[in-house]
C-alpha positions as CSV (number, residue, x, y, z in Angstrom):
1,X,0.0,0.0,0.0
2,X,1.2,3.4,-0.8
3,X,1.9,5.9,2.1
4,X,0.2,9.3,1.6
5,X,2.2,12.1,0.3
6,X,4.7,13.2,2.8
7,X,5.3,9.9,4.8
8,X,6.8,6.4,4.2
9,X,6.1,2.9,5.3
10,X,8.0,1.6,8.2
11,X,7.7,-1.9,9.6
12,X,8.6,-3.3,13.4
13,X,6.7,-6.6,14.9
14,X,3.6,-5.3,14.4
15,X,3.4,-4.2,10.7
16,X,4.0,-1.9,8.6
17,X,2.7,1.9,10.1
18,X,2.9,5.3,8.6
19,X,5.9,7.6,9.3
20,X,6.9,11.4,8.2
21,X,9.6,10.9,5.3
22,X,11.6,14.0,7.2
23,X,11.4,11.5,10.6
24,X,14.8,10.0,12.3
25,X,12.1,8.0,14.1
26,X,10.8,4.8,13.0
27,X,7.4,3.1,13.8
28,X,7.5,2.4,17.1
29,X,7.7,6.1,17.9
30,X,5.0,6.4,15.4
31,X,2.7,3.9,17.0
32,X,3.1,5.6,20.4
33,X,2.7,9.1,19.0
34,X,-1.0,7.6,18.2
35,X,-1.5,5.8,21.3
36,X,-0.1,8.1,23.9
37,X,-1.4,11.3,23.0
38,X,-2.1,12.5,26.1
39,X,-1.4,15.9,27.6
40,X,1.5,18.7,26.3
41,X,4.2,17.6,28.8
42,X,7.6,15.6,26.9
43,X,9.8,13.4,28.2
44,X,12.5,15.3,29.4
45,X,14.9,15.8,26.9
46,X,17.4,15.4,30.0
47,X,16.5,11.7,30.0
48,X,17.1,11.2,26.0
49,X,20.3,12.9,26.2
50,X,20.9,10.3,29.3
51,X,19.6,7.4,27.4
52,X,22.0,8.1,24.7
53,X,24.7,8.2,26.7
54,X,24.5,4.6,28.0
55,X,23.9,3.5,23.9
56,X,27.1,5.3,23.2
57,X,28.6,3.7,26.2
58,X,26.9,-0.2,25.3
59,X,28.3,0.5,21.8
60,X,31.9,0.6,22.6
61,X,31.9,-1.6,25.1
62,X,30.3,-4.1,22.9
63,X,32.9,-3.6,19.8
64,X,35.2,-4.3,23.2
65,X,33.5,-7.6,24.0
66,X,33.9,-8.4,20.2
67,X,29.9,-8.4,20.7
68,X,29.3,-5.9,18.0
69,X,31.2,-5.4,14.2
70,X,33.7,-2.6,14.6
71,X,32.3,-0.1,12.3
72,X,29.2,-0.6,12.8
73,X,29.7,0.4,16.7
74,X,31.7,3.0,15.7
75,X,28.6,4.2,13.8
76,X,26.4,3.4,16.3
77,X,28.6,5.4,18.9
78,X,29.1,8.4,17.0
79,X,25.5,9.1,16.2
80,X,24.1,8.6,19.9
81,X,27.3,10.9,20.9
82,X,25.1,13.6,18.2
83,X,21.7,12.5,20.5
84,X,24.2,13.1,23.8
85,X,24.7,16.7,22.7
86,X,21.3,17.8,21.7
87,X,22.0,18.4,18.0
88,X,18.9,15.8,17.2
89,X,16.0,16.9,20.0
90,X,13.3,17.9,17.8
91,X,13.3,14.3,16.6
92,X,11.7,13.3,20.3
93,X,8.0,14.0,20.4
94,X,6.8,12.0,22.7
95,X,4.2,12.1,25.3
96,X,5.3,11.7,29.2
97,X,2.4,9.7,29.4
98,X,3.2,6.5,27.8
99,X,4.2,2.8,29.4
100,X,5.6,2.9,33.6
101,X,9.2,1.5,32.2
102,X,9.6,4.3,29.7
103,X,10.0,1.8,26.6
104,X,8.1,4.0,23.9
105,X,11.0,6.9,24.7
106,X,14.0,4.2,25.0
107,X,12.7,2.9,21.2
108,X,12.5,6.4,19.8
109,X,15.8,6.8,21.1
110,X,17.3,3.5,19.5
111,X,15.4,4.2,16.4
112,X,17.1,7.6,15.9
113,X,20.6,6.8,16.2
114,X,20.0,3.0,14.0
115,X,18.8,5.7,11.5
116,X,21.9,7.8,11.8
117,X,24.1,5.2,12.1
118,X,22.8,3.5,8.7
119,X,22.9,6.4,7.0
120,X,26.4,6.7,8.0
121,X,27.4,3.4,6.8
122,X,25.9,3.8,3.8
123,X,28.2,7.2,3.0
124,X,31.3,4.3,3.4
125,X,29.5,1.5,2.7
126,X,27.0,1.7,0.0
127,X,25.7,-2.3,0.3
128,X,25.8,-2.2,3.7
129,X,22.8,-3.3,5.3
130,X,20.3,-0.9,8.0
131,X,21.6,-0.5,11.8
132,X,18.8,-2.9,13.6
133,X,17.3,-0.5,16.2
134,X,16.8,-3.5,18.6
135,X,19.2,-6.4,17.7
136,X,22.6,-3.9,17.7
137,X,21.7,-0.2,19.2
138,X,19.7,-2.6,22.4
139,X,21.9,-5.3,21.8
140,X,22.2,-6.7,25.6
141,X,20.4,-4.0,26.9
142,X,16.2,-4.2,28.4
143,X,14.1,-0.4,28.7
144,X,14.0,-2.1,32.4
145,X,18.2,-1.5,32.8
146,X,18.6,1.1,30.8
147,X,15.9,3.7,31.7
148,X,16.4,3.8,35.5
149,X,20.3,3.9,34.4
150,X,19.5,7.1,32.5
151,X,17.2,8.3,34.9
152,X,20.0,8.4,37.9
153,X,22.0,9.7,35.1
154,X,20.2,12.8,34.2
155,X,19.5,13.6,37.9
156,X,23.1,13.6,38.5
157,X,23.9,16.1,36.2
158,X,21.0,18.0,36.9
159,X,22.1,18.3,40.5
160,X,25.5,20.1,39.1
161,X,23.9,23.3,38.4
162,X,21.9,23.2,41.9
163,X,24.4,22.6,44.1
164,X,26.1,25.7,42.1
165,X,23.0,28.1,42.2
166,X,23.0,26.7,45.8
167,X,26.3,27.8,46.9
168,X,26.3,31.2,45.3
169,X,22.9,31.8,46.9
170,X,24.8,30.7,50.0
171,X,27.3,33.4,49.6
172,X,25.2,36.1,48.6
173,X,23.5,35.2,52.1
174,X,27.0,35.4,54.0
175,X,27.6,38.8,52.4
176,X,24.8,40.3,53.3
177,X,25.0,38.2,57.4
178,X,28.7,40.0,57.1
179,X,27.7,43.6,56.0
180,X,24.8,43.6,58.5
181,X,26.3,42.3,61.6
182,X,26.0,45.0,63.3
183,X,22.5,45.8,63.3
184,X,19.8,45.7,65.5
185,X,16.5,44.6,64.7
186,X,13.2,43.2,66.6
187,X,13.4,39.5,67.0
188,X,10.3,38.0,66.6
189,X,8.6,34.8,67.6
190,X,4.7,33.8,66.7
191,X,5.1,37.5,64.8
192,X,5.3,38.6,68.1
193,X,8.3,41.0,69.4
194,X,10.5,38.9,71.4
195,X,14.5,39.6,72.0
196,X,16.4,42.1,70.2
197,X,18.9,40.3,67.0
198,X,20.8,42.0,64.2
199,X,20.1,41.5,60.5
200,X,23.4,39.4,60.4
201,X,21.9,37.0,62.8
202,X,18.6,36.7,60.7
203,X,20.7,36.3,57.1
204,X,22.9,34.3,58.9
205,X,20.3,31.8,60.1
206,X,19.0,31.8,56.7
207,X,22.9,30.5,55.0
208,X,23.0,28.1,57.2
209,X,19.1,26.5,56.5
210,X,20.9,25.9,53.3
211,X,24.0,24.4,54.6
212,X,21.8,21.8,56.3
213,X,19.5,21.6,52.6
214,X,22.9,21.0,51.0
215,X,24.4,18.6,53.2
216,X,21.0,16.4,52.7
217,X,21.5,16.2,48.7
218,X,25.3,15.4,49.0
219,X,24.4,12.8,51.2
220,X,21.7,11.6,49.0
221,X,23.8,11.5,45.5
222,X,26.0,8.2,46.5
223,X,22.8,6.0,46.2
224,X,22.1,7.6,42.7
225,X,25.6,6.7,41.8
226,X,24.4,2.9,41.5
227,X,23.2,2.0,37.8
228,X,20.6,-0.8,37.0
229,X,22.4,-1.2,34.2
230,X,23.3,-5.5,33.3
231,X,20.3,-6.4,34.6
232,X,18.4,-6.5,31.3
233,X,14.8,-7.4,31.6
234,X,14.2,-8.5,35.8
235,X,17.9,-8.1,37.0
236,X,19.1,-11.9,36.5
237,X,21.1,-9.9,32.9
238,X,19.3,-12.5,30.6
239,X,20.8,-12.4,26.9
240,X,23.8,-9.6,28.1
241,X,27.6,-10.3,28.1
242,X,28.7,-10.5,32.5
243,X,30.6,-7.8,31.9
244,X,28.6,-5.8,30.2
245,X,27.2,-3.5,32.9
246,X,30.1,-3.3,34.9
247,X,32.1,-1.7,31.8
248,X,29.2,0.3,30.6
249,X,29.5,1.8,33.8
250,X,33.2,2.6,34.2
251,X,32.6,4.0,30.9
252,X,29.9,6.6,32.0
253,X,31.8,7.6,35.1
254,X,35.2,8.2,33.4
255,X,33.2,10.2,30.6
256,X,30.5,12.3,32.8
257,X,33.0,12.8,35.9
258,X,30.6,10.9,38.1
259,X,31.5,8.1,40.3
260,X,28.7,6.1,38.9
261,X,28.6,1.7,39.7
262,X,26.5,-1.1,39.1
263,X,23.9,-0.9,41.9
264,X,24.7,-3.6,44.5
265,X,21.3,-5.3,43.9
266,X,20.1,-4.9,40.2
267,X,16.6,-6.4,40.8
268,X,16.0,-3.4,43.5
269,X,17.6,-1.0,41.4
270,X,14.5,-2.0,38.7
271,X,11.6,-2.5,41.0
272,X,12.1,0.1,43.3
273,X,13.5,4.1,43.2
274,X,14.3,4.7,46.7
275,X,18.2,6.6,46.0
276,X,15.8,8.9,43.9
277,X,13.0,9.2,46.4
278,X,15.7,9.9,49.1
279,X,17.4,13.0,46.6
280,X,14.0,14.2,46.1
281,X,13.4,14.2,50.0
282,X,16.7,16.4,50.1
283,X,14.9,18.4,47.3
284,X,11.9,19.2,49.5
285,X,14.1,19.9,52.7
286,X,15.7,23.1,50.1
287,X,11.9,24.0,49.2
288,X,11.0,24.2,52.9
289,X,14.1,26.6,53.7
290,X,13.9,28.8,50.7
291,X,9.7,29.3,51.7
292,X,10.8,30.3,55.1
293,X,13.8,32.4,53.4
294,X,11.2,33.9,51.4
295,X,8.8,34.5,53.6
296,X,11.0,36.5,56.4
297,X,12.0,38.8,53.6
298,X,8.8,39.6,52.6
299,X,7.1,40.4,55.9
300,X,10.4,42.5,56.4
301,X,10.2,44.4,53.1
302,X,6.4,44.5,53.6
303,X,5.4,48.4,53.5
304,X,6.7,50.6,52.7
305,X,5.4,52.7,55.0
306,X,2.6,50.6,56.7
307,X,4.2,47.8,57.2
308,X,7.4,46.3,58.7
309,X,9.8,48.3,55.8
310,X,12.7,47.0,57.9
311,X,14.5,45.7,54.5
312,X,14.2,48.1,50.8
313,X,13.3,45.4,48.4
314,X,15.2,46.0,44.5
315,X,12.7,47.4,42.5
316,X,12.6,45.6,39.2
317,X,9.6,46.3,37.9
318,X,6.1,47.9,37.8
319,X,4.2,46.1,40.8
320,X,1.0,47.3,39.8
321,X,-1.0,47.8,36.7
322,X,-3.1,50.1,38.6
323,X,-1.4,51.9,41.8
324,X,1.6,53.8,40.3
325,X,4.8,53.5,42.4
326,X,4.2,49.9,44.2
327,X,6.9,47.8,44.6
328,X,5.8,43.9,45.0
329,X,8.2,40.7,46.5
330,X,7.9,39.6,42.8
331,X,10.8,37.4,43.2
332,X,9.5,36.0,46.5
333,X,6.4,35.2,45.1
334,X,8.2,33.4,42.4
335,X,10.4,31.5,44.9
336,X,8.0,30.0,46.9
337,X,5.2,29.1,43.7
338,X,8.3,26.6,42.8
339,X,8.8,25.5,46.7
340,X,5.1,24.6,46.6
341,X,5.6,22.8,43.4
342,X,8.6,20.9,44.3
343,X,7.0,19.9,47.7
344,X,4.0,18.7,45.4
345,X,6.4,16.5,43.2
346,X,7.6,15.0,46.8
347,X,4.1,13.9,47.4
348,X,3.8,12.4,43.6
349,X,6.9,10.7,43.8
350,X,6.5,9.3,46.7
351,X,3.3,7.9,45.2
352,X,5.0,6.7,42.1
353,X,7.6,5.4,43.7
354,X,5.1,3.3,45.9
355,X,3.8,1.7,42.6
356,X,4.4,-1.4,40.7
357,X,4.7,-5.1,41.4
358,X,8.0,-7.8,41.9
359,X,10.1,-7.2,39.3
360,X,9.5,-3.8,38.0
361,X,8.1,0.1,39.2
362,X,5.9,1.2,36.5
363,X,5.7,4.8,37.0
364,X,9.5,5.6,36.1
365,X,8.8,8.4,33.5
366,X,6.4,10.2,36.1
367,X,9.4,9.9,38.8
368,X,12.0,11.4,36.1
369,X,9.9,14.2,35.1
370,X,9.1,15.5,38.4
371,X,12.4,15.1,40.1
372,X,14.2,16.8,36.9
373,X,11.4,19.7,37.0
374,X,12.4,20.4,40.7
375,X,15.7,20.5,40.2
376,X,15.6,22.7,37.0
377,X,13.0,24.7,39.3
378,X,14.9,24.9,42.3
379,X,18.5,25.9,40.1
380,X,16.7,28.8,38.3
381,X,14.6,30.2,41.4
382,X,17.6,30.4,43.0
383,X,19.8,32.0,40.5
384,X,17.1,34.7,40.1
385,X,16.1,35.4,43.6
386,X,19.6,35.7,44.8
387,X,20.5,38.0,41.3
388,X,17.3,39.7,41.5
389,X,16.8,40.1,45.3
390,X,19.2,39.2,47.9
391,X,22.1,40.7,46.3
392,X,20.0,44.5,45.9
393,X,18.5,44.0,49.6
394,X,19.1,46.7,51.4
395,X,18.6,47.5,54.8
396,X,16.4,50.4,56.3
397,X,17.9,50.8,59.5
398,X,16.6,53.5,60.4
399,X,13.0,52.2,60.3
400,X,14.3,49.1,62.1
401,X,15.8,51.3,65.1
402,X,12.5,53.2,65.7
403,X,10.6,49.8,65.9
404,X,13.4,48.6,68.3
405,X,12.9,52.0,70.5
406,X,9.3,51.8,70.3
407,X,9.4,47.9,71.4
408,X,9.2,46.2,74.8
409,X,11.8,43.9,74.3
410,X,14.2,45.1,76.7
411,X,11.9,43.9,79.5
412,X,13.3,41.0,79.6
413,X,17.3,42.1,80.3
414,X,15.5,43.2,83.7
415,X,13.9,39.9,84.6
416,X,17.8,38.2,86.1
417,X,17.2,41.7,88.3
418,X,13.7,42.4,89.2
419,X,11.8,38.7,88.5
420,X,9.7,37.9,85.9
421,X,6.6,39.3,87.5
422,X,7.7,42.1,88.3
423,X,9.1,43.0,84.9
424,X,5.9,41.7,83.3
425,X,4.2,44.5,85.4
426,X,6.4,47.0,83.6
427,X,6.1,45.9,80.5
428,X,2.0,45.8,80.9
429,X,1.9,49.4,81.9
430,X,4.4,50.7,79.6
431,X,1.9,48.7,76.7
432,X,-0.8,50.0,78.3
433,X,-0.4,54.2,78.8
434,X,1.8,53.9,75.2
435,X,5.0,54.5,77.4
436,X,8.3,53.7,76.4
437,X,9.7,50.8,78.6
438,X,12.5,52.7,80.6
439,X,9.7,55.2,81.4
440,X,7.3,52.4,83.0
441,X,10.0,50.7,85.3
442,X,10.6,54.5,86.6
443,X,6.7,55.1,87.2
444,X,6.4,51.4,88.9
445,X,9.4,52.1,91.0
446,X,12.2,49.6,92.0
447,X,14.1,50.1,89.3
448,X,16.7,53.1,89.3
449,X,17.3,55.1,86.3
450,X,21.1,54.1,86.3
451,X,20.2,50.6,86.8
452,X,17.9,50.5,83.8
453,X,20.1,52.1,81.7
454,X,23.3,49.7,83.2
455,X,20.8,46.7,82.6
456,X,18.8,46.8,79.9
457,X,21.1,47.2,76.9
458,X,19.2,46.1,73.4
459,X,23.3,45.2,71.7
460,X,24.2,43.3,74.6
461,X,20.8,41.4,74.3
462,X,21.3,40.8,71.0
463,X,25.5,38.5,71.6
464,X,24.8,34.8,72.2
465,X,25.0,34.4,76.0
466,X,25.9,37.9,76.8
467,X,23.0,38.2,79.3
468,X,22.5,34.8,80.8
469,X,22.0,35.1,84.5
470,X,24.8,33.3,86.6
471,X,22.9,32.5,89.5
472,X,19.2,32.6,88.5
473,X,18.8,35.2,91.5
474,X,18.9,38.4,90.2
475,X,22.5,39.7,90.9
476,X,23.8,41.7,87.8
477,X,27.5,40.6,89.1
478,X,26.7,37.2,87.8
479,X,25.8,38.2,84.5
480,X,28.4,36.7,81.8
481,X,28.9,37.4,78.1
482,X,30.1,34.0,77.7
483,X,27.2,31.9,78.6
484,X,26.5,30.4,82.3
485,X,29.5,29.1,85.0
486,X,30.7,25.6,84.8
């Protein structure tokens, strides 16, 4: 039968089937193209740059084994090498939504590079016959080994550029910790005034909510290290050479700089994703600092003038289409839409992860898309709020020292002097009659004005230990700057 104008016959297990005569692909893509046409998202083209990898990787270590003919590796190599590098991505259409193990992606890959590699040939070779997209580009090789292979793959070098937007967002924190250690603030707990701090303490917290976020995904990348690859269809590594996965491998790592390994157990590496579960776990710890991150900055910078306005926020843009002048948290706002995202991927994953039976987790191109969106998410969130907000913070400290004078915090330097009812007295009236606090211990009495100024010093307040009282009974000799007696 004669394909329509514009397309030519191509024929798998199944029959011949209709592809577009400009199409790498071959009919397996095409048949999935029809039955998987579900929703706009792809699959990742992360994951087909990944997937070439291990075919260029199988290919040489096959002409190695003496598996595979030399040229025709070579050929095989050189055109999933072109897949590796993105030079062929529009030729991956498909939908996200197909089969749990991924297969309709790994077969558009293999198809793609047996139809570069044939072509190849033939520009040497004219009589030489086509590159078989199953027998030589999946020669030893199962979707079951060599998606989750690709998928640790991709995740790996998508955590690169994290852990670098990570560490500069780290820094930008540390200079601004450094260049506002100094000053004072209101400390606040429930959004309540509470004990004086300085900006540098508050920034300072926030660098090291991202230490901890960091040390998580470090700790998490060794278990994506392992490969499922050599374990072909269930992990037994039916119809593949005994060395094959362990060279494919050393391969990988010595080309990608990654210290990737055949997992320890290849029939868990298939039928269950907990090394990615656990990075995504990581993931979601970085989403819950940056919200809180985000969210102290913008009830600081909230204002200008009726709110806290203890931080000037960059402006970058128009905040309003209507009320001339406003300047929103746009990149606040931005930061925490992706925290909620990424903690929503946690919950899916976690899901997905959950799903399938013995020998096989069916939901691998759901677990690769999500964890890859939340790191991409998480890299560029972070690259733009620390470009486009941390670094252009500024502090307004005047605003923040007349909410410091107006506030009651002090009342609680007196409390190692006077006891905590007493004090509370003094801080009720001062609330009360809108008097400042040094004012209400005077009209209360007990308190001298020398000993309230000697006492109740908001910089003092604010050192770690400085005003821990030595004996619990009042006497201002015992106070220490260093914390409490042995």
């Amino acid at each position: 039968m004669t394909p329509p104008p514009g397309f030519r016959t191509e024929t798998d297990s199944f029959g011949p089937i209709d592809v577009p005569v400009d199409a790498l692909w071959g009919a397996q893509t095409a048949r999935s193209l029809h039955h998987f046409a579900i929703g706009e998202q792809r699959m990742p083209l992360d994951i087909v740059h990944a997937l070439a990898q291990v075919k260029r990787a199988a290919a040489e270590v096959h002409a190695e084994l003496g598996l595979l003919e030399p040229a025709r590796a070579a050929a095989v190599a050189d055109a999933a090498a072109r897949v590796a590098a993105g030079a062929l991505d529009a030729q991956f259409p498909l939908s996200l939504w197909q089969t749990g193990s991924g297969t309709q992606s790994h077969m558009n890959v293999n198809e793609v590079i047996a139809h570069l590699a044939t072509a190849a040939l033939a520009g040497t070779q004219p009589d030489a016959r086509r590159v078989h997209p199953n027998d030589e580009v999946n020669l030893g090789q199962s979707s079951n080994d060599v998606f989750p292979t690709a998928m640790h793959i991709a995740a790996v070098l998508r955590t690169r550029p994290l852990l670098a937007q990570l560490a500069a967002l780290r820094a930008a924190l540390r200079g601004q910790a450094a260049a506002t250690r100094g000053v004072l603030k209101v400390g606040r707990t429930h959004l309540q005034d509470a004990a004086p701090v300085t900006f540098g303490q508050e920034f300072g917290a926030h660098e090291a909510q991202l230490a901890l976020a960091e040390a998580a995904i470090r700790r998490a990348l060794p278990d994506v290290h392992g490969l499922a690859i050599g374990g072909t269809a269930v992990g037994t590594g039916l119809n593949t050479h005994p060395a094959f996965g362990t060279r494919v491998a050393a391969v990988l790592a010595q080309r990608l700089g990654a210290p990737f390994v055949v997992a320890d157990n290849l029939f868990a590496a298939m039928a269950g994703h907990e090394a990615l579960v656990g990075l995504h776990a990581a993931l979601r710890t970085l989403a819950v600092a940056l919200h809180k991150i985000g969210s102290d900055i913008r009830l600081m910078g909230s204002g200008p003038r009726a709110g806290l306005g203890e931080l000037r926020l960059p402006a970058n843009e128009p905040g309003s289409s209507m009320m001339p002048g406003k300047v929103n948290p746009t990149q606040v706002e931005a930061l925490t839409m992706v925290c909620a995202q990424v903690m929503g991927h946690d919950v899916a994953i976690g899901i997905a992860a959950a799903q399938g039976q013995f020998e096989l987790n069916v939901c691998k191109p759901l677990i690769a898309f999500d964890l890859l969106d939340s790191l991409r998410l998480l890299s560029d969130a972070m690259a733009s709020f620390r470009a486009h907000c941390i670094e252009g913070l500024e502090v307004d400290a005047d605003r923040a020292g007349a909410l410091l004078a107006r506030s009651l915090l002090g009342v609680t330097a007196l409390v190692p002097h006077i006891g905590y009812d007493r004090a509370a007295l003094i801080a009720h009236h001062a609330h009360a009659r809108g008097l400042d606090l040094r004012q209400a211990a005077l009209d209360i009495g007990g308190v001298a004005a020398a000993d309230y100024d000697a006492w109740v010093d908001l910089a003092r307040m604010a050192e770690p230990g400085a005003a821990r009282a030595g004996d619990g009974g009042g006497n201002a000799a015992a106070l220490t700057r260093s914390g409490p007696p042995p």
